[in-house]
C-alpha positions in Angstrom: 3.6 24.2 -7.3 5.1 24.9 -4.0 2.8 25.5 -1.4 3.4 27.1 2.4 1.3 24.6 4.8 0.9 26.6 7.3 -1.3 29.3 5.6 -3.0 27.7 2.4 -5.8 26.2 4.6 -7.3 29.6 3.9 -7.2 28.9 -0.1 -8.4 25.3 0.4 -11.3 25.1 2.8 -12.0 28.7 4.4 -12.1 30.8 1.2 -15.7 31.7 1.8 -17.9 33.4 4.9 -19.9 30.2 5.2 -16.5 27.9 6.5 -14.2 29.8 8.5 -11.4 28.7 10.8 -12.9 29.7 13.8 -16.3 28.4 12.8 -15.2 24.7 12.2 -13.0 25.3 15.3 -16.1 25.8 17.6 -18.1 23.5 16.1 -15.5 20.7 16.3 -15.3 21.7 20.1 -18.9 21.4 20.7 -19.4 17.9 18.5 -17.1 16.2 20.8 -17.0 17.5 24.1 -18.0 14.4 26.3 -16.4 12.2 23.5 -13.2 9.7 24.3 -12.0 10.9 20.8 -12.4 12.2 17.2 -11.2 14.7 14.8 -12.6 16.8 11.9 -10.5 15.9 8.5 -10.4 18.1 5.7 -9.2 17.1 2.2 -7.9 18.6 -1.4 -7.4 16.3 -3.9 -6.4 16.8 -7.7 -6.0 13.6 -9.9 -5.4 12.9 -13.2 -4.7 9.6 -15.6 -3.4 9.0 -18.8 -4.0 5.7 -20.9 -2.9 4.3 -23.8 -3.5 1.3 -25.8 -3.3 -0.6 -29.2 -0.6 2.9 -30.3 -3.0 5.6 -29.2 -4.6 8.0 -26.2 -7.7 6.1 -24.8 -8.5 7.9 -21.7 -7.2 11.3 -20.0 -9.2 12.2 -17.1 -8.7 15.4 -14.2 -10.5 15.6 -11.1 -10.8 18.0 -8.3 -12.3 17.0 -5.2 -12.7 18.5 -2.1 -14.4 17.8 1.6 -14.6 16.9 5.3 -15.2 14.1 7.5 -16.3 14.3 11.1 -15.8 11.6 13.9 -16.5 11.1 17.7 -15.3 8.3 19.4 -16.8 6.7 22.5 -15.9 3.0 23.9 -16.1 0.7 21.1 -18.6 3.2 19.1 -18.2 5.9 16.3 -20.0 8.0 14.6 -19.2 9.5 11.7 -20.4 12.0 9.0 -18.6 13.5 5.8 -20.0 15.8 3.1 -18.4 17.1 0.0 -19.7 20.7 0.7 -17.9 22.8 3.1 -20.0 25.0 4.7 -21.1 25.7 8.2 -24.9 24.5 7.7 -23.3 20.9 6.2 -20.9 21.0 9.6 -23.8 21.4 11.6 -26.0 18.5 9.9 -23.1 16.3 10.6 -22.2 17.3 14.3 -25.7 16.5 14.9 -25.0 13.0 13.6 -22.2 12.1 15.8 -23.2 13.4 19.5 -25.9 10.8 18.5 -23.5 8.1 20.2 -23.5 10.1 23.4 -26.0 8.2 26.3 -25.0 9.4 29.5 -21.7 8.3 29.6 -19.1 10.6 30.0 -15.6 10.0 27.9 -12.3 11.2 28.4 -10.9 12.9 25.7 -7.6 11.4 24.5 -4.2 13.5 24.5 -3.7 15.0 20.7 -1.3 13.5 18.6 2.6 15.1 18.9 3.2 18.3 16.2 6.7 17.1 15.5 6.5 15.1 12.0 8.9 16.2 9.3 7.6 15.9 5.8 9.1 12.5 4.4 8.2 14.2 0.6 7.7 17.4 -1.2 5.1 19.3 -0.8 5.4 20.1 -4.8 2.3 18.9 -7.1 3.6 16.5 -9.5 0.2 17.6 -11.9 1.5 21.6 -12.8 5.2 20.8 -13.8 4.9 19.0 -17.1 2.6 19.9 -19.7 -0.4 18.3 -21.4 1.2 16.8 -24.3 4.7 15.8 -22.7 2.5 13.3 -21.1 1.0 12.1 -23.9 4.4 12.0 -25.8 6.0 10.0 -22.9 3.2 7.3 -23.8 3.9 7.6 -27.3 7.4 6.9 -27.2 6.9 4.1 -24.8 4.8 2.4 -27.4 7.4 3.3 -30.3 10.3 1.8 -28.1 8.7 -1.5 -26.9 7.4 -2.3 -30.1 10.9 -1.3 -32.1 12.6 -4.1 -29.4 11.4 -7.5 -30.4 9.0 -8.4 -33.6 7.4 -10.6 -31.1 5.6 -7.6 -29.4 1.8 -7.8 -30.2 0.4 -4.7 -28.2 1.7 -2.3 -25.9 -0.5 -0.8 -22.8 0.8 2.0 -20.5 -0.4 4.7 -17.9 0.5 7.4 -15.7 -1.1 9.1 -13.2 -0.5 11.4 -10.2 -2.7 12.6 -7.1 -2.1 15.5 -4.7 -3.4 15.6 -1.5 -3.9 18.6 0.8 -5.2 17.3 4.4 -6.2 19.1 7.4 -6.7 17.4 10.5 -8.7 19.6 13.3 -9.1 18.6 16.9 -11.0 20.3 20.2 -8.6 23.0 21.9 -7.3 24.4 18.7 -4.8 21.3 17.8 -4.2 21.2 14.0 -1.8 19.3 11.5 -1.8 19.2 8.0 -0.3 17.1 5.3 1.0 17.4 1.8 0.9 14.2 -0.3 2.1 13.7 -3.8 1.8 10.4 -5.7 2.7 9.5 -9.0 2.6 6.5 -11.1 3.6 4.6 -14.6 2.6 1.1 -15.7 4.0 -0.6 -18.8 2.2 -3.9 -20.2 3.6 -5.4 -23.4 2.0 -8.5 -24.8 4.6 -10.6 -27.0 2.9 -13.1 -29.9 4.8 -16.2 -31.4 3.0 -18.2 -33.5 -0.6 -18.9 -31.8 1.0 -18.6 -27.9 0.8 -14.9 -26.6 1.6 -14.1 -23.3 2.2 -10.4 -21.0 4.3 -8.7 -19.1 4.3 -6.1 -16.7 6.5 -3.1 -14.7 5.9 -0.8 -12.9 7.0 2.3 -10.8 5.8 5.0 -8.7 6.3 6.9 -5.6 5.5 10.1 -3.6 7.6 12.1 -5.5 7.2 14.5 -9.0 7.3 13.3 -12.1 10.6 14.3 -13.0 11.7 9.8 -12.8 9.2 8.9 -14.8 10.1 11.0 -17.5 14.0 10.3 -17.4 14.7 8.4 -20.4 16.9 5.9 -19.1 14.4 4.9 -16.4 11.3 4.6 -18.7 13.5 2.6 -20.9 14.6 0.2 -18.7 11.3 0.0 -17.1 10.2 -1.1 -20.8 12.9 -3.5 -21.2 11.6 -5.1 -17.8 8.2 -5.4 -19.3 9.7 -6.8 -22.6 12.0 -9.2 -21.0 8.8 -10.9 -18.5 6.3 -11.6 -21.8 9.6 -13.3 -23.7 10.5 -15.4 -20.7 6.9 -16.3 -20.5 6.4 -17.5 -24.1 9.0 -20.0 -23.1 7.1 -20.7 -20.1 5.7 -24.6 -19.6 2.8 -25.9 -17.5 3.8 -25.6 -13.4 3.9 -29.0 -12.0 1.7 -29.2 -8.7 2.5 -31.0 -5.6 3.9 -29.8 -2.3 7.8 -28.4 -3.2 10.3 -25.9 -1.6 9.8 -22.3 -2.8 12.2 -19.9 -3.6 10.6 -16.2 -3.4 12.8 -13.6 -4.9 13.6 -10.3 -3.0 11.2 -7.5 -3.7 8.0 -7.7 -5.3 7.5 -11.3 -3.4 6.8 -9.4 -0.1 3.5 -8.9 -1.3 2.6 -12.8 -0.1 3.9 -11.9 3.2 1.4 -8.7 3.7 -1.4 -10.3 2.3 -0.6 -13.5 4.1 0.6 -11.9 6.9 0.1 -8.4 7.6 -3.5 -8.0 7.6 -3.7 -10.7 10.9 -1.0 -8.2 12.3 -3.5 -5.3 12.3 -5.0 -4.4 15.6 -8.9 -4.1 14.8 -8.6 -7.8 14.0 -7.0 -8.8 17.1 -8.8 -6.8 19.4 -11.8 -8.6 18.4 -10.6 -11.9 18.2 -11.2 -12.6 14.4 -7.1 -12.7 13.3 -5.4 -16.5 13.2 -2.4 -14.3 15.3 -5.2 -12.7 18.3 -3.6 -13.4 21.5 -0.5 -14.9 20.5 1.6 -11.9 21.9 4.8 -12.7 23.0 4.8 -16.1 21.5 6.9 -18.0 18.6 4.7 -17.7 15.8 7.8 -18.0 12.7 10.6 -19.5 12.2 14.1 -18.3 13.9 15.7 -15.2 12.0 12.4 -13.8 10.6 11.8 -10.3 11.7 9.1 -8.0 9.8 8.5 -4.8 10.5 5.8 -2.1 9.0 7.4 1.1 7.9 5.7 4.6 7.3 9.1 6.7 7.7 11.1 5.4 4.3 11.5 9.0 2.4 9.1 9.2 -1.2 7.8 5.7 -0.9 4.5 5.0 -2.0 3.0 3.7 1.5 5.2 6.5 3.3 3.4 9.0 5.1 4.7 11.6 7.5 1.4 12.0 9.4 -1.7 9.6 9.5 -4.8 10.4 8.6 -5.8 10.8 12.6 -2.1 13.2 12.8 -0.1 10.2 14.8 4.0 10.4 13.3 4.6 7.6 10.9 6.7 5.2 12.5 8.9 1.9 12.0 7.0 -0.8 14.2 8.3 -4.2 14.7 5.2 -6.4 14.4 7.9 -10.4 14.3 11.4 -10.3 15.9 13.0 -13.4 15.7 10.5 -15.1 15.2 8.5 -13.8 18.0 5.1 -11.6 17.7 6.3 -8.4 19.4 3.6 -5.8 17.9 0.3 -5.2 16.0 -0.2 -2.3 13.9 -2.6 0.5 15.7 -5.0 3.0 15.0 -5.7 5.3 18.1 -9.2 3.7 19.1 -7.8 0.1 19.2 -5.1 1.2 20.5 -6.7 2.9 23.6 -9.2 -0.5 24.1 -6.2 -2.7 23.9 -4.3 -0.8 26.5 -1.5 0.9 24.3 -1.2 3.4 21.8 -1.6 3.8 18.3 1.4 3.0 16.0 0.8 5.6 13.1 -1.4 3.4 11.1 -4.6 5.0 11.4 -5.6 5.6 7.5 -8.3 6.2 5.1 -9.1 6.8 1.6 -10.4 9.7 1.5 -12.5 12.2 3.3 -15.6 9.9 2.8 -13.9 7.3 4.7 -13.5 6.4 8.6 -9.8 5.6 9.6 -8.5 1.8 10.6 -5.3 0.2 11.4 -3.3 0.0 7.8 -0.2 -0.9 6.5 2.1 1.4 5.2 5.5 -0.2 3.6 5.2 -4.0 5.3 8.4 -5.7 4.6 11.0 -8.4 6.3 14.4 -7.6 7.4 18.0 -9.3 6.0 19.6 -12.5 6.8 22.7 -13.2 6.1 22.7 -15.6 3.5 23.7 -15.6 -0.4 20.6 -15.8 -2.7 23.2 -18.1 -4.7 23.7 -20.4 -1.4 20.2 -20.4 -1.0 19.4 -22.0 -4.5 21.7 -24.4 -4.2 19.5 -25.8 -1.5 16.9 -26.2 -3.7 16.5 -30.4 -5.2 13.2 -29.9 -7.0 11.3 -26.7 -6.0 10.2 -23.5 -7.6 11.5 -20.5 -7.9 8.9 -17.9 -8.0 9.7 -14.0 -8.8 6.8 -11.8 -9.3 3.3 -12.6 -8.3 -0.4 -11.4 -9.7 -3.4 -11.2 -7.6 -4.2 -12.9 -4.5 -6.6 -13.6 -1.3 -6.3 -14.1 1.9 -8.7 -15.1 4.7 -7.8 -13.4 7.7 -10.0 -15.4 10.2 -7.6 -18.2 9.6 -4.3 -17.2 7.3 -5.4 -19.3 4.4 -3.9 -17.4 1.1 -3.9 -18.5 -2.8 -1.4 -16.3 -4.8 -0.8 -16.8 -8.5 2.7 -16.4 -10.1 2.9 -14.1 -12.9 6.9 -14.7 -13.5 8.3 -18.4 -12.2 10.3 -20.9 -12.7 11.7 -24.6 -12.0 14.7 -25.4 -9.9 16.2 -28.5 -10.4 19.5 -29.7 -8.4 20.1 -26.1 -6.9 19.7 -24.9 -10.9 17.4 -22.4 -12.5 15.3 -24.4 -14.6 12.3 -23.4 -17.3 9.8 -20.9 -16.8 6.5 -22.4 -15.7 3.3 -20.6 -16.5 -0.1 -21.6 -13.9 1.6 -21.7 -10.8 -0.8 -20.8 -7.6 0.8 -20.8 -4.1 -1.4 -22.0 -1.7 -1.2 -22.6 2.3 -1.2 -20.3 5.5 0.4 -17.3 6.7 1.5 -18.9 10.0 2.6 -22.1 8.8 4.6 -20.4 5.7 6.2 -18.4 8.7 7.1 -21.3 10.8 8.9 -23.2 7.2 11.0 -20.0 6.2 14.6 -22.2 6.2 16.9 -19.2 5.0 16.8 -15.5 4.6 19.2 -13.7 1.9 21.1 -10.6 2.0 19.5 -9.2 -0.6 16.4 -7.1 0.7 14.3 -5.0 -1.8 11.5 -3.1 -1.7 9.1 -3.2 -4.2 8.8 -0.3 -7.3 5.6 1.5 -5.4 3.1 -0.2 -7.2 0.7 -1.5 -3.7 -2.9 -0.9 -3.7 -4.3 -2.6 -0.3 -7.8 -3.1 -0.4 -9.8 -3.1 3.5 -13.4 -2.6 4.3 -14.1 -1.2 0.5 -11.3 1.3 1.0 -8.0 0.9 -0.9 -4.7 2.8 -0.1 -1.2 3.0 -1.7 1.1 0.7 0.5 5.0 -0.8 0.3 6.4 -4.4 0.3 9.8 -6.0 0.4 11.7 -9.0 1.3 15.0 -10.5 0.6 15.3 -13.9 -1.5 13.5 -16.6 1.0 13.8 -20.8 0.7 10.4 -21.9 2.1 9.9 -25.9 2.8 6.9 -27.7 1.9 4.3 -25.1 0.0 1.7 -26.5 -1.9 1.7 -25.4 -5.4 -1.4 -25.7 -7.8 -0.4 -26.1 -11.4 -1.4 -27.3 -14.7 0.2 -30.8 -14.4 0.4 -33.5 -11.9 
């Protein structure tokens, strides 16, 4: 479904007498005259999922959703009120709530956000273009294919799903921007068995695009294969050793250490109020030569891609480490403003419901110039780890524990045997400070990032070429 932004607002949210352009226009107005900022958001959404498990559907599931979200801004405070009906007497109620923050001061209202943002995707819903059943078939033949691969495969898991959001974005003077945002999404899990030792493996892929990749056979079979290949290697897997060694992450998927490690300090509502391990280290040498990370909205189709963000500032590529150096945090427009510079483009929320906040969009490092191959070599005793699981991170302080779903020993510059149990555990600045080479290799992950903040989660990027890291303490399963 192709859809004309610049006139569907009418089919959306102003279909009916009670919520009309004009009306929300005036009432915007009025809520935040006297205000330093604020917006009204409006939001579309249509969802669906698909599961399937032990060789049949489990779950299909459609939603529709639709509402607004009103904000003032005013210092440091902000109020903010959303409702899922759109009428003018639910408008009302909430511009009462947030003029509750005005007390005789007297803001400024901020300049709007530019109107010059291209679309970085299609504005096509990935839901309409392929029918009920194909979905389920795809599923189907996932299942028949893994499982006709190796007699070692025990049970097969897969999904797909795709969202389509229509936004709105309504500010005082008549200032409006919308947004079209598709986002689709297939994870394979395949459990292998031998003997009494079974063990998983996982791929993924997804993107702000249609569903016209996932379906292509080739892909989904190789996607398969890759999901295949990680529950083999890890039946061969032995207990991790543990003990302080060199690391070796590989390029990609690895990135995610560095914006869970990382990022989050980078993001300005942490540093404006002091709570980040990076606040007030601007300017200062806070990695290691040669390590420069930027955060990314502008890549075309990529899951944490957005043209617009959710308070209409134009994505942008901000350079948060150059060389080494901290050169940049990531901004929404209030911290921003109270930190004496603008925002970056990474004002974001989940939904309607939801206030924005500095987020990252795709987080990743840039290139060296050395040979992944040089960079093992290196390597005396170490590990080599490839794809990573879940994780935490404390941002106060950079402390982060990541567990290694795919890994592997590296012995004499060699790749060694799979271990199974690693943890990687230390701190986002001092893992900076030991990065000891940089490959040539940078990759960014298969749009697969959920980042969770403050209860919300959005869809974000990582990436990173093959890094050697000295000195990482790794918890395993044997001293």
């Amino acid at each position: 479904m192709s859809m004309n932004k610049k006139n569907n607002d009418k089919e959306y949210f102003f279909s009916s007498e009670e919520f009309d352009s004009l009306q929300t226009q005036r009432i915007t107005d009025t809520s935040l005259h006297g205000m330093d900022d604020g917006e009204l958001y409006l939001q579309y959404a249509q969802s669906e999922s698909f599961s399937f498990d032990d060789g049949r559907l489990k779950n299909a599931a459609f939603d529709v959703s639709k509402g607004f979200g009103l904000r003032s801004v005013l210092g440091e405070k902000t109020a903010y009120a959303h409702s899922s009906e759109l009428s003018g007497d639910a408008l009302k109620r909430a511009s009462t709530t947030v003029k509750s923050i005005k007390s005789g001061y007297e803001g400024t209202l901020a300049l709007p956000p530019c109107r010059n943002a291209e679309s970085l995707y299609s504005s096509d819903n990935p839901l309409g273009g392929i029918s009920f059943t194909e979905k389920v078939d795809l599923l189907e033949k996932i299942n028949e294919y893994a499982r006709s691969r190796d007699p070692k495969v025990n049970q097969v898991s897969c999904s797909l799903s795709a969202e389509w959001h229509y936004i709105e974005i309504i500010r005082p003077g008549g200032h409006r921007q919308t947004d079209i945002r598709p986002l689709v999404r297939l994870n394979i899990s395949v459990i292998a068995k031998d003997g009494d030792k079974m063990e998983a493996g996982y791929s993924g892929k997804g993107g702000r695009y249609d569903y016209n990749l996932l379906f292509n056979e080739e892909h989904w079979k190789a996607q398969t294969d890759e999901a295949l290949r990680q529950a083999l290697v890890n039946l061969e897997s032995v207990p991790a050793p543990a003990g302080e060694m060199d690391i070796i992450l590989g390029a990609g998927w690895p990135g995610v250490l560095l914006h869970e490690a990382i990022g989050h300090g980078l993001e300005g509502d942490f540093n404006r109020k002091g709570t980040s391990a990076f606040a007030g280290l601007m300017g200062e040498q806070i990695a290691a030569k040669g390590v420069t990370i930027v955060d990314d909205g502008t890549i075309p189709e990529k899951r944490g891609s957005i043209s617009i963000d959710d308070e209409g500032t134009k994505s942008r590529c901000t350079t948060l480490i150059k060389d080494g150096k901290l050169v940049g945090y990531m901004q929404d427009r209030m911290n921003g403003r109270l930190m004496g510079g603008q925002s970056t483009g990474n004002g974001r929320r989940q939904s309607y419901a939801h206030q924005p906040m500095p987020r990252m969009t795709n987080t990743y490092m840039l290139a060296g110039n050395q040979e992944p191959e040089e960079i093992l070599a290196g390597v005396k005793n170490g590990l080599y780890a490839v794809n990573f699981g879940g994780g935490q991170v404390d941002v106060t302080n950079g402390k982060f524990v990541f567990s290694c779903t795919e890994a592997y020993l590296v012995k004499d510059g060699k790749i060694g045997a799979p271990v199974k149990g690693a943890t990687l555990i230390g701190n986002g600045a001092d893992v900076l400070k030991k990065v000891s080479a940089i490959g040539n290799d940078l990759k960014l992950d298969d749009g697969v990032g959920i980042c969770g903040k403050a209860g919300q989660s959005v869809p974000v990027g990582v990436g990173q070429p093959t890094l050697r890291i000295n000195g990482i303490t790794v918890g395993g399963t044997q001293a």
